[in-house]
C-alpha positions, 0 to 999 in steps of 0.5 A, spaced: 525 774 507 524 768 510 527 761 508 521 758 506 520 764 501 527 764 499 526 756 496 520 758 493 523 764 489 528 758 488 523 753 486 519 758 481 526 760 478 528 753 476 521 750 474 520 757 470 527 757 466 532 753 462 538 754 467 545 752 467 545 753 474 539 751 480 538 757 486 537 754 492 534 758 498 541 760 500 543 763 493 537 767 493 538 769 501 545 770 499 541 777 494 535 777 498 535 785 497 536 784 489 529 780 489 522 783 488 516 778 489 510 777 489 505 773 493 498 771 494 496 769 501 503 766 504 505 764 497 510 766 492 507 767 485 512 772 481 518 774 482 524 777 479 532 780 480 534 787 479 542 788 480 546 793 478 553 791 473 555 797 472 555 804 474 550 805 469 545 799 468 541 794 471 542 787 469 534 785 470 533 776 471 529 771 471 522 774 470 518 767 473 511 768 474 506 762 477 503 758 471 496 759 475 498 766 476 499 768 468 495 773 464 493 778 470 499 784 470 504 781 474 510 780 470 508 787 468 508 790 475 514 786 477 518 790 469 514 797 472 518 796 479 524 793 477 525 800 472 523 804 478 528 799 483 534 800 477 532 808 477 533 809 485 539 805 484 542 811 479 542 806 472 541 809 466 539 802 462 535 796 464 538 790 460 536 782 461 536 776 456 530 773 453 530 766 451 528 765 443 521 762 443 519 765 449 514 770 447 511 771 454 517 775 456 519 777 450 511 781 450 511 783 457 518 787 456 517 790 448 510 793 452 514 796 457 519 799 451 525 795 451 528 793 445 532 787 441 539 788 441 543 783 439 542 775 438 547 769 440 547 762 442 549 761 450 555 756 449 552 752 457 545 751 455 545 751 448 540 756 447 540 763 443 538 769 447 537 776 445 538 781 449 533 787 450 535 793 453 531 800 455 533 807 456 531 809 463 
């Protein structure tokens, strides 16, 4: 990956994302082979991090899809493949947090199955997330 993709991953994730904490291109670099992106001639348009936290799940952030590019299946793509990254990875669950009012994520992960568990207010951003997790 290069730097420049790397800070584009960055840009989408801070401007897509109400975060306590910017990525930069080194952060991302620094996790290079736990993110799966999608371009579209030379530029990044959708991406998302798949990491393994425990010896059975797979901690799945930031889904960010461009503005320009929603409403095509990327998100989807991105969901489908970060299942089949976790399962290589030998997780048994998939797991993220969505914040409360973001429907678009909250579409794309429930039709891909993954189910609400439990709710609660993140104390540093002050947002409520709910937690969605999947069976592998």
């Amino acid at each position: 990956m290069t730097k420049a993709t790397a800070a584009a991953i960055a840009n989408l994730i801070n401007m897509q994302n109400q975060l306590t904490k910017r990525y930069t291109a080194d952060t991302v670099l620094a996790e290079e082979d736990k993110y799966i992106v999608r371009m579209r001639d030379g530029e990044v348009i959708g991406a998302v991090e798949v990491k393994k936290v425990q010896w059975y799940q797979c901690e799945i952030s930031h889904l960010s899809v461009d503005p320009a590019a929603r409403g095509v299946g990327i998100g989807r793509s991105l969901v489908e493949e970060v299942e089949v990254r976790a399962c290589r990875l030998g997780a048994r669950i998939a797991q993220c947090t969505i914040r409360i009012g973001n429907a678009a994520s909250e579409a794309v992960f429930t039709k891909r199955g993954f189910v609400a568990t439990v709710t609660f207010r993140n104390a540093q951003s002050g947002n409520d997330v709910t937690v969605y997790q999947k069976v592998l």
